[in-house]
C-alpha positions as CSV (number, residue, x, y, z in Angstrom):
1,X,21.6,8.3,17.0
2,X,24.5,9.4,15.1
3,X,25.5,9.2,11.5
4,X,29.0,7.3,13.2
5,X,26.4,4.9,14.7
6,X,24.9,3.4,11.8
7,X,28.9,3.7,9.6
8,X,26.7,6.5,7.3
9,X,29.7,8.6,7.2
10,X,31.7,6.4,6.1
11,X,29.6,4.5,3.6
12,X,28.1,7.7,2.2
13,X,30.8,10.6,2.2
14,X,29.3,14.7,1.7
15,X,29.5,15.4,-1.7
16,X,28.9,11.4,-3.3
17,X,27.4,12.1,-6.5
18,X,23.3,11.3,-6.3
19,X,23.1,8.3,-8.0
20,X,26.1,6.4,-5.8
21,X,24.1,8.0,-2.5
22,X,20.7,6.5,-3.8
23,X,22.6,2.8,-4.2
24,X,24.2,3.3,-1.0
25,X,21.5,4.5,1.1
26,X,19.6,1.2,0.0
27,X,23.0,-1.4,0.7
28,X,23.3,0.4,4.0
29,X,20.0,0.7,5.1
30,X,19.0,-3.0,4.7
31,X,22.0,-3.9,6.1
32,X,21.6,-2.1,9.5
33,X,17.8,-2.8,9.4
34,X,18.5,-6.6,8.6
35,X,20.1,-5.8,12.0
36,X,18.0,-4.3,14.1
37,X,15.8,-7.2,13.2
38,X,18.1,-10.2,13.9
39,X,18.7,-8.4,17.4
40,X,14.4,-8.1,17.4
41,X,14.2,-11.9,17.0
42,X,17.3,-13.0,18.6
43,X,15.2,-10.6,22.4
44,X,18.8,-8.5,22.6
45,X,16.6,-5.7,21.8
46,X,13.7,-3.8,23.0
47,X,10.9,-3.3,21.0
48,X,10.8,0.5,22.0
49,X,14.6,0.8,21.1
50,X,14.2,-1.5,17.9
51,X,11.3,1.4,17.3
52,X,14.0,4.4,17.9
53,X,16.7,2.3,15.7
54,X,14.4,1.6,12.7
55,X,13.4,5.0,13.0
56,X,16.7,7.4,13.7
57,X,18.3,4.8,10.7
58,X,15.4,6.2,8.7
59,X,15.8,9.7,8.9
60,X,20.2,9.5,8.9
61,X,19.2,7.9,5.5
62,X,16.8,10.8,4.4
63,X,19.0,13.1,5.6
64,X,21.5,12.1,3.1
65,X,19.0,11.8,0.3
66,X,18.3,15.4,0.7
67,X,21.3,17.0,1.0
68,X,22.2,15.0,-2.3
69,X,19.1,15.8,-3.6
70,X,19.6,19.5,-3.2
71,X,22.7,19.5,-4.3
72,X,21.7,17.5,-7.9
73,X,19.2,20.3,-7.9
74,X,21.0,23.0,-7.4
75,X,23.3,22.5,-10.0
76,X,21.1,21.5,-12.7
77,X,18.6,24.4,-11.9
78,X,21.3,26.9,-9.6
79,X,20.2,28.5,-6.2
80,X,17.2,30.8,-4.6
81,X,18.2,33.9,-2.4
82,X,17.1,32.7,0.8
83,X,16.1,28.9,-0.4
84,X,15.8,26.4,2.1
85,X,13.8,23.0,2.7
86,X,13.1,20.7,5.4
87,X,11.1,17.6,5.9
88,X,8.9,16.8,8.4
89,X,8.6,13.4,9.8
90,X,4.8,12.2,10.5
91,X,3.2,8.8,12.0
92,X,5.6,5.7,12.9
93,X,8.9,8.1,12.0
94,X,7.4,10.9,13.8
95,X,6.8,9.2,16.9
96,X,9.7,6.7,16.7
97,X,7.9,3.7,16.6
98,X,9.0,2.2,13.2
99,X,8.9,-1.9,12.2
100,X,10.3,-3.1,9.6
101,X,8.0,-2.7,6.9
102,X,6.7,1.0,8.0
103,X,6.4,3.0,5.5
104,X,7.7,7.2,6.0
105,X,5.0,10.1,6.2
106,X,6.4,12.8,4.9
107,X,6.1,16.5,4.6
108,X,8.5,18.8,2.7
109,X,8.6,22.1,3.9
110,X,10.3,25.4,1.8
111,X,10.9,29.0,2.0
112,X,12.8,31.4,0.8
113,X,13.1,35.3,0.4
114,X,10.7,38.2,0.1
115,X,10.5,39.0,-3.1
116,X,12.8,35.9,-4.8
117,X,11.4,34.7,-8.1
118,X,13.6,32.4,-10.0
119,X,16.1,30.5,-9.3
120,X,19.7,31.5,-11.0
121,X,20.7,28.5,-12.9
122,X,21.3,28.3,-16.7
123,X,17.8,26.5,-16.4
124,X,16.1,28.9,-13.7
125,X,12.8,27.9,-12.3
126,X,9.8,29.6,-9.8
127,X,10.6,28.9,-6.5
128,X,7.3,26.5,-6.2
129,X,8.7,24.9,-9.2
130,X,11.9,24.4,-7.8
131,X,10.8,22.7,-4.4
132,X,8.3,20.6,-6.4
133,X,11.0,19.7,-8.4
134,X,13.7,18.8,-5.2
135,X,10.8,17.0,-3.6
136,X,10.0,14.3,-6.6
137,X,13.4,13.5,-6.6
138,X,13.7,13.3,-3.0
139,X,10.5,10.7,-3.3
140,X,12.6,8.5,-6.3
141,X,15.4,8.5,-4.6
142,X,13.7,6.7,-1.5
143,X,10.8,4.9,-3.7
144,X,12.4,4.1,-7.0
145,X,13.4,0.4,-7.5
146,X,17.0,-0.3,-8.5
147,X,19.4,-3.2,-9.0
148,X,19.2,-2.5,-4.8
149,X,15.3,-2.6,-4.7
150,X,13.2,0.0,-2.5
151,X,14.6,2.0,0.2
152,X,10.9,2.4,2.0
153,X,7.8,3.5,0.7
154,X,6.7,7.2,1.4
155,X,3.1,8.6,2.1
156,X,2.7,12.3,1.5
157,X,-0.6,12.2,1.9
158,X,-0.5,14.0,5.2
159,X,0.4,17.2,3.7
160,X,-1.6,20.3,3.9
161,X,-5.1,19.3,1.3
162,X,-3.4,16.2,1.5
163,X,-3.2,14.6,-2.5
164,X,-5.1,17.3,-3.6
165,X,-2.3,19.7,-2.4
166,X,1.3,20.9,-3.9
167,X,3.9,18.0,-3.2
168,X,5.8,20.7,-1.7
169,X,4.5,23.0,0.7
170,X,5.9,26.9,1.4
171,X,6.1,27.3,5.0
172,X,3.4,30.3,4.6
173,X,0.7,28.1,3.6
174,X,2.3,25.3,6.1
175,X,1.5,27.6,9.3
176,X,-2.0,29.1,7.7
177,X,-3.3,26.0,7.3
178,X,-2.9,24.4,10.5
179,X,-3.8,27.6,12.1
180,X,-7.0,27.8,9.9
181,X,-8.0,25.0,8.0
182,X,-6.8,21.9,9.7
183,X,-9.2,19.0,10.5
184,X,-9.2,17.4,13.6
185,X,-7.6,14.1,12.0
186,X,-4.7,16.7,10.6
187,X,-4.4,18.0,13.8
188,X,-4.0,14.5,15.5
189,X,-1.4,13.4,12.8
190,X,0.4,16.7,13.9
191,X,1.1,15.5,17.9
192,X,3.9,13.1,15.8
193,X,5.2,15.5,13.1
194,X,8.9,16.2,14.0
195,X,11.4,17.8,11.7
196,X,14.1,15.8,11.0
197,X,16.5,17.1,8.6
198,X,16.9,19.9,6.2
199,X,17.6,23.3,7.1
200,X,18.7,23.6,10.6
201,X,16.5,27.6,11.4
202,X,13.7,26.0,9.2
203,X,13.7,22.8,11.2
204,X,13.4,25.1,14.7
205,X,10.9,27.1,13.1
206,X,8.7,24.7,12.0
207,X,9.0,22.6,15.7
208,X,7.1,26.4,17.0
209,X,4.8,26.4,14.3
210,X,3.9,23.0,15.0
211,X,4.1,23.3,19.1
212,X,1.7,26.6,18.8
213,X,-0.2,24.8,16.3
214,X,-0.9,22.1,19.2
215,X,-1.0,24.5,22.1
216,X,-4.4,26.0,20.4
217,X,-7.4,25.8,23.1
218,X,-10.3,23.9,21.6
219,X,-14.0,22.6,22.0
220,X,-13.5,19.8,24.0
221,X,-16.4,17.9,23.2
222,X,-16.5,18.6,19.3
223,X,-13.3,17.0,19.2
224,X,-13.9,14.2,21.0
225,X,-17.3,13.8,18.8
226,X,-14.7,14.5,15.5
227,X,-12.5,11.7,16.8
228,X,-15.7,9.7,17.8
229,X,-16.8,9.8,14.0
230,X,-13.6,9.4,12.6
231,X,-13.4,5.8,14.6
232,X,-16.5,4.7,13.9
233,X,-15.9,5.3,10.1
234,X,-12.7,3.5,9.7
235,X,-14.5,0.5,12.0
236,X,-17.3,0.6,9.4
237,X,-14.8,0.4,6.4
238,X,-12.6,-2.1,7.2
239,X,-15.1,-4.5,8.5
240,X,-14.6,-7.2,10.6
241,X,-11.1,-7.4,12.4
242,X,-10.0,-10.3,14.7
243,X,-7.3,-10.5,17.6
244,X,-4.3,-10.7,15.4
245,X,-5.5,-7.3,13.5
246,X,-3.5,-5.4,16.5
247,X,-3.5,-2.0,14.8
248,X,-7.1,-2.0,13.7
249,X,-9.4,-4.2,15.8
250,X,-11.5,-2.9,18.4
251,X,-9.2,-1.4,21.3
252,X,-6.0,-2.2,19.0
253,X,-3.1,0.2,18.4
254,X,-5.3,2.8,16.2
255,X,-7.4,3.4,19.7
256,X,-4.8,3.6,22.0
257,X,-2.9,6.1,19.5
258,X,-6.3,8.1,19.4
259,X,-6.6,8.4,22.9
260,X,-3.2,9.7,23.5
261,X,-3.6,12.5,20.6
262,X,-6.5,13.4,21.8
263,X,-5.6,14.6,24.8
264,X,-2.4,15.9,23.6
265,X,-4.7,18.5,21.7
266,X,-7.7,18.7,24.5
267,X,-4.9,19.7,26.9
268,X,-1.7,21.2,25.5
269,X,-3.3,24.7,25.4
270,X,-3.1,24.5,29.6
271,X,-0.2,21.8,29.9
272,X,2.1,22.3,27.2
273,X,4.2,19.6,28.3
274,X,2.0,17.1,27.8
275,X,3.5,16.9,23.8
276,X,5.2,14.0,22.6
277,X,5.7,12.6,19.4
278,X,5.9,9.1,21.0
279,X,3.0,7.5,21.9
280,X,3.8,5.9,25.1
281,X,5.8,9.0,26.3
282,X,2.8,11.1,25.7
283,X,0.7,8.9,28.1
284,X,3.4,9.1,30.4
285,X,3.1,13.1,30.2
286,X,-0.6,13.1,30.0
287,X,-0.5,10.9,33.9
288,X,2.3,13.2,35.4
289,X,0.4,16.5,34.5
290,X,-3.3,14.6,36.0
291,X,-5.3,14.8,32.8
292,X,-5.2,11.1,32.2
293,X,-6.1,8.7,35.6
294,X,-3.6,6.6,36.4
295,X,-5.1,3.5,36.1
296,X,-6.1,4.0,32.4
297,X,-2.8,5.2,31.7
298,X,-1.2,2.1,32.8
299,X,-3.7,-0.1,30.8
300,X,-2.9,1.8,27.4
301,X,0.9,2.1,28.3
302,X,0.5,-1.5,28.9
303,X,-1.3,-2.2,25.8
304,X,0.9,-0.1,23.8
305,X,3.9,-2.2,24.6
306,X,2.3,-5.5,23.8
307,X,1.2,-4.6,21.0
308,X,5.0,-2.8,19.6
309,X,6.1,-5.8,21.0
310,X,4.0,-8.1,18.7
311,X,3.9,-6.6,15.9
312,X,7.7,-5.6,15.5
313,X,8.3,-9.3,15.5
314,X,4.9,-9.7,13.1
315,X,6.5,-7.5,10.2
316,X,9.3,-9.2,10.2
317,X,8.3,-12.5,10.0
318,X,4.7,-12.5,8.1
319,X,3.7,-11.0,4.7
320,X,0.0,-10.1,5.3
321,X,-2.2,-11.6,8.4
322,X,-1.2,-13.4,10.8
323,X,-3.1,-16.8,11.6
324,X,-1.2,-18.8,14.3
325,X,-3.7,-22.1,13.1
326,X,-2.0,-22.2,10.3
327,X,1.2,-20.5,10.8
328,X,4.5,-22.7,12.1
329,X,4.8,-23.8,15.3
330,X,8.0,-22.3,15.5
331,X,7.1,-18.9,14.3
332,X,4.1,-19.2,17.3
333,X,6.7,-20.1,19.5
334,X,8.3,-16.5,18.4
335,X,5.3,-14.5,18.6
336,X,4.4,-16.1,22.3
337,X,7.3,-14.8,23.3
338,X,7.3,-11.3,22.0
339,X,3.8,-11.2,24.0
340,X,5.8,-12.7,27.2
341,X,3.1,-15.5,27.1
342,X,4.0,-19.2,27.7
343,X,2.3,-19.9,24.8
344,X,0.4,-18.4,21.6
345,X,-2.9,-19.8,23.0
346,X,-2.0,-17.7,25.9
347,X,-0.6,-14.7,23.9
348,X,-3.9,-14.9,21.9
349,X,-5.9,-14.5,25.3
350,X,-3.8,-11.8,26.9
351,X,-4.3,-9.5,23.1
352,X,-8.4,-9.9,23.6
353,X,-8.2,-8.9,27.3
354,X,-6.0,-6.0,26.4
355,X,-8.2,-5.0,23.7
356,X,-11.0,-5.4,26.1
357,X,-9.4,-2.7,28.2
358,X,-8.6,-0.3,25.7
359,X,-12.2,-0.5,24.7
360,X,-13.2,0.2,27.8
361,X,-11.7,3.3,28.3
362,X,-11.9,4.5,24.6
363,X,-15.3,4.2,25.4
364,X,-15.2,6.4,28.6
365,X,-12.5,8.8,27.3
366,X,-13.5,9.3,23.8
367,X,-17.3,7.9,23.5
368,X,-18.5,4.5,22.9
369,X,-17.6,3.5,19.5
370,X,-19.9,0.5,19.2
């Protein structure tokens, strides 16, 4: 998608002061995603390319903010020999799967040159400080309410030591830790990271660090037991989930995203090409290359769809669950449809005997996770 595409250009000039580009990006992005959703209601659009718009919209908007960002910084605190930032895209951005209500997972990356200390403003600060600094504003100037209200919400929690780590990240300790430390959650989360504005070198550089990063041969079955225990703990936390839980109920959206990143990282050290941020396109890869049986890979392709389908029509119609006994009969009529089911009786059914299936071969794939 292009900045034309969206009228981001236009709306939002290079060199708008920050505080106009923060208003702005929040007018223009509900706009376009007040959009995207009409078209999601009115069945104009697909709910993969609803996905792609919600997401490419997303990250035109972030690129902005940064480059404003960097700029507010810049002359406030001056430049670093060699300075440059980028910011990685993780989860529903990553893959290109957005709703409505998604939230962004971040990660901002930074480097700069051997030996550069301080920055050379009037007000000069460390170059840690200085990318801490650029990447608290960056976060306001998506999360801070205005007379506009929220642009989205942002998770940085994905980040190398995750809250427990810097906000920003150099891209030293980016590449050491997910060739040394990384868990096998991290390195799940990784098969969607994607850099998506920033620094145009730094954004090549860190799509090798991440591909090698991928590409790493590993213990088969220890990761498959990691992912096993990972599954079963979020099953034992959450408690109890029923049909309309499509993310996290029992062969839901969490397991079919599982499977696929698992054997993104089981295989990517043989079959490279197997890597794709997007989940259904990385099933598609994982069949083509022989790794994943055909007939499991249509069930979870198959499920995946459904269940985008769903639940891009669910976030923008429901706050919270979704119970069609109580819901209107219009909205069921809505949500039947997105399911392709005569009727939300029949929607209902299809959803358990989909989740059935992805059960089943979570169970054979990964290991029976109840």
């Amino acid at each position: 998608a292009s900045e034309t595409a969206f009228g981001i250009e236009s709306v939002i000039p290079a060199g708008t002061p920050l505080e106009e580009v923060v208003d702005r990006t929040r007018v223009l992005g509900k706009e376009r995603m007040f959009r995207i959703g009409v078209r999601v209601l009115s069945d104009t659009v697909s709910a993969k390319d609803a996905g792609a718009a919600f997401s490419d919209l997303a990250a035109l908007l972030l690129a902005r903010l940064h480059a404003a960002v960097k700029t507010d910084v810049s002359a406030g605190h001056g430049g670093l020999a060699g300075g440059k930032s980028a910011v990685i895209a993780m989860g529903k951005l990553g893959g290109r799967e957005m709703t409505a209500a998604s939230d962004l997972d971040l990660i901002v990356v930074y480097d700069a040159e051997p030996g550069a200390e301080f920055s050379s403003g009037p007000r000069p600060l460390s170059v840690s400080q200085y990318y801490t600094r650029l990447t608290q504003r960056l976060i306001a100037s998506v999360t801070a309410p205005t007379a506009e209200g929220v642009l989205y919400e942002v998770d940085m929690r994905l980040r190398p030591s995750g809250s427990k780590g810097p906000v920003a990240t150099s891209l030293a300790s980016f590449e050491t830790y997910h060739r040394e430390s990384a868990w096998t959650w991290e390195k799940l989360a990784l098969t969607r990271a994607r850099a998506i504005c920033g620094d145009s070198g730094l954004c090549t550089h860190l799509s090798e660090v991440i591909r090698r990063s991928l590409c790493v041969a590993r213990d088969h079955d220890q990761s498959r037991a990691d992912v096993l225990d990972m599954r079963k703990l979020m099953l034992a936390e959450q408690g109890p989930a029923g049909v309309w839980d499509i993310k996290r109920v029992r062969g839901g959206l969490v397991e079919v995203e599982f499977i696929a990143q698992t054997l993104q990282l089981l295989h990517a050290a043989r079959h490279p090409s197997v890597l794709d941020c997007n989940t259904s396109a990385s099933l598609a890869r994982l069949m083509k290359e022989g790794v994943l049986e055909r007939t499991s890979g249509h069930i979870l392709i198959e499920a995946s769809s459904l269940y985008h389908r769903v639940t891009q029509v669910l976030r923008l119609c429901v706050i919270g669950p979704y119970a069609p006994e109580t819901s209107p009969a219009g909205l069921n009529r809505i949500v039947a449809g997105a399911a392709a089911a005569p009727d939300i009786a029949r929607a209902e059914a299809l959803l358990a005997e989909t989740q059935a299936r992805v059960s089943d071969v979570f169970d054979r794939l990964i290991g029976p996770a109840s």
